[in-house]
C-alpha positions as CSV (number, residue, x, y, z in Angstrom):
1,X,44.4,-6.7,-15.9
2,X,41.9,-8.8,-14.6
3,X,43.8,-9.2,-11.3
4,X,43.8,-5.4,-11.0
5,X,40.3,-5.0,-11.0
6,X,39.4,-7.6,-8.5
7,X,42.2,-6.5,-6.6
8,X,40.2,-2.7,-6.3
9,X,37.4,-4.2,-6.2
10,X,38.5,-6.0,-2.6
11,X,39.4,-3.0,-1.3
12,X,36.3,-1.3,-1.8
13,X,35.0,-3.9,0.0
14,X,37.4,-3.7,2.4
15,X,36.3,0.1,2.7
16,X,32.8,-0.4,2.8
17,X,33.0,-3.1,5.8
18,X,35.1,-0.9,7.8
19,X,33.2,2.0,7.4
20,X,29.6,-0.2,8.7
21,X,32.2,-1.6,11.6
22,X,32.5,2.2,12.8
23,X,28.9,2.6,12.0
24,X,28.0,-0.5,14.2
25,X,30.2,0.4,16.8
26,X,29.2,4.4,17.2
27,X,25.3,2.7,17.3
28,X,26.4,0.6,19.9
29,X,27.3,3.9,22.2
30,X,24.1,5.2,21.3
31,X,22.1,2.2,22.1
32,X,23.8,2.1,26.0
33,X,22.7,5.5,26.6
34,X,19.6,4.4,25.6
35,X,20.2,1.6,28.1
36,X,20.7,3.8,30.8
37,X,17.3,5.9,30.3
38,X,15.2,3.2,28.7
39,X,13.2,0.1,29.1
40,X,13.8,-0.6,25.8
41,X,17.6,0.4,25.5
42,X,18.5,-3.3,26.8
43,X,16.8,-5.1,23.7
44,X,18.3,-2.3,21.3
45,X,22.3,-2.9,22.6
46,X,21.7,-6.6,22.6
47,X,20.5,-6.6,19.0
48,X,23.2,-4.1,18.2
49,X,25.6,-6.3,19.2
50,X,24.8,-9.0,17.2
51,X,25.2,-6.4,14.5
52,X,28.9,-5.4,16.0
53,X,29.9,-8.8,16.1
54,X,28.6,-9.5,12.3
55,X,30.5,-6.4,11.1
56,X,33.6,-7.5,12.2
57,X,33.1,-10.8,10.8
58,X,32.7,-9.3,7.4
59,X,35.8,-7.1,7.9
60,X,37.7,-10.3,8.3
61,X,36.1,-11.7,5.3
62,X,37.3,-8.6,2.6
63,X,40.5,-8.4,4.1
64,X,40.7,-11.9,2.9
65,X,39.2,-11.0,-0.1
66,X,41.7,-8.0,-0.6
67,X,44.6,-9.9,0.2
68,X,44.1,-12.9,-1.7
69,X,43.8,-11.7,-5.4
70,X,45.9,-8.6,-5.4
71,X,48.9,-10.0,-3.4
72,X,49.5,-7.7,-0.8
73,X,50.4,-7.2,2.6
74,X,48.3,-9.6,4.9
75,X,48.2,-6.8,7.9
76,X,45.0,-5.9,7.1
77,X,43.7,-9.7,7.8
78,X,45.7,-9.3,10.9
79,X,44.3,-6.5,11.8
80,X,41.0,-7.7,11.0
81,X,41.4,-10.6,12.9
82,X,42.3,-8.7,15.6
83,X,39.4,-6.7,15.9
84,X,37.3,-9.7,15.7
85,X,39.3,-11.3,18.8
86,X,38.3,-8.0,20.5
87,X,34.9,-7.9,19.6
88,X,34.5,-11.2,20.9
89,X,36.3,-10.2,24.2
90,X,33.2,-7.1,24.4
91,X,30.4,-10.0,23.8
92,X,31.5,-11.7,26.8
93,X,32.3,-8.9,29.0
94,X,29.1,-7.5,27.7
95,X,27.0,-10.4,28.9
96,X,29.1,-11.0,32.0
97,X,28.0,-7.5,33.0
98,X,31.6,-6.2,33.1
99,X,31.1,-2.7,32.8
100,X,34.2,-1.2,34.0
101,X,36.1,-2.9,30.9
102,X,33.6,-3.3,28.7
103,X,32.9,0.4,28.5
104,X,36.4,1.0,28.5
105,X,37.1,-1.7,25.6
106,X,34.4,-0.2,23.4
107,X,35.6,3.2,23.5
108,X,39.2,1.6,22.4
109,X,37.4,0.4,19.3
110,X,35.8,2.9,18.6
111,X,39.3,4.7,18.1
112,X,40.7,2.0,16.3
113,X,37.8,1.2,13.8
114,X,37.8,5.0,13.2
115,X,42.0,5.0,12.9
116,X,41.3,2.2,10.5
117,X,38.7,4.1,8.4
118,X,40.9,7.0,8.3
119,X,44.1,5.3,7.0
120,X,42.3,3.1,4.8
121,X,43.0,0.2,3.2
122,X,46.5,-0.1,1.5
123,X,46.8,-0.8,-2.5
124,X,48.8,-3.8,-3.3
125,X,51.9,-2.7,-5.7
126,X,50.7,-2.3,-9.4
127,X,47.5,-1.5,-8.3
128,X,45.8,2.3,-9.6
């Protein structure tokens, strides 16, 4: 019983962090428009990123924590890791000044962090 409930408990974590990942990431489209008609838009992305990067940190970290205790599937970590890998791949591009894939990259996740959010996590067996 105790299981159970820190099994649901992981995945509304799991929830949570990949609901402030899209969060973090639709910000981050916000703040480069702001880059394009502010002085202050630069400081703004920079900071968001930062942010970005944290948020898929933590989504690595309750997939873990999801996984772990209730025995499931370990796609989600996968995943997770994934998206990390990616983010990682936008910070550089990002500072590189690598537009013409870094814009193209962040609309990607975008899609996939808002795929993710949609199909939500999956309940190990036994779970309810």
């Amino acid at each position: 019983m105790a299981t159970q409930a820190t099994a649901q408990r992981g995945l509304s974590f799991l929830r949570v962090a990949i609901a402030l990942q899209t969060l973090t990431i639709f910000l981050q489209a916000v703040s480069a428009g702001l880059l394009l008609t502010f002085s202050y838009g630069e400081t703004l992305h920079s900071a968001g990123a930062r942010v970005m990067f944290g948020a898929s940190v933590l989504y690595v970290l309750a997939a873990v924590l999801a996984w772990k205790p209730g025995g499931g599937s370990p796609r989600p970590v996968w995943q997770a890791a994934g998206f990390l890998a990616l983010a990682s791949v936008q910070v550089v591009l990002g500072i590189a000044h690598v537009p013409s894939v870094h814009l193209p990259l962040g609309v990607l996740m975008f899609g996939l962090s808002v795929l993710a959010l949609a199909r939500g996590p999956q309940e190990p067996l036994g779970v309810r």
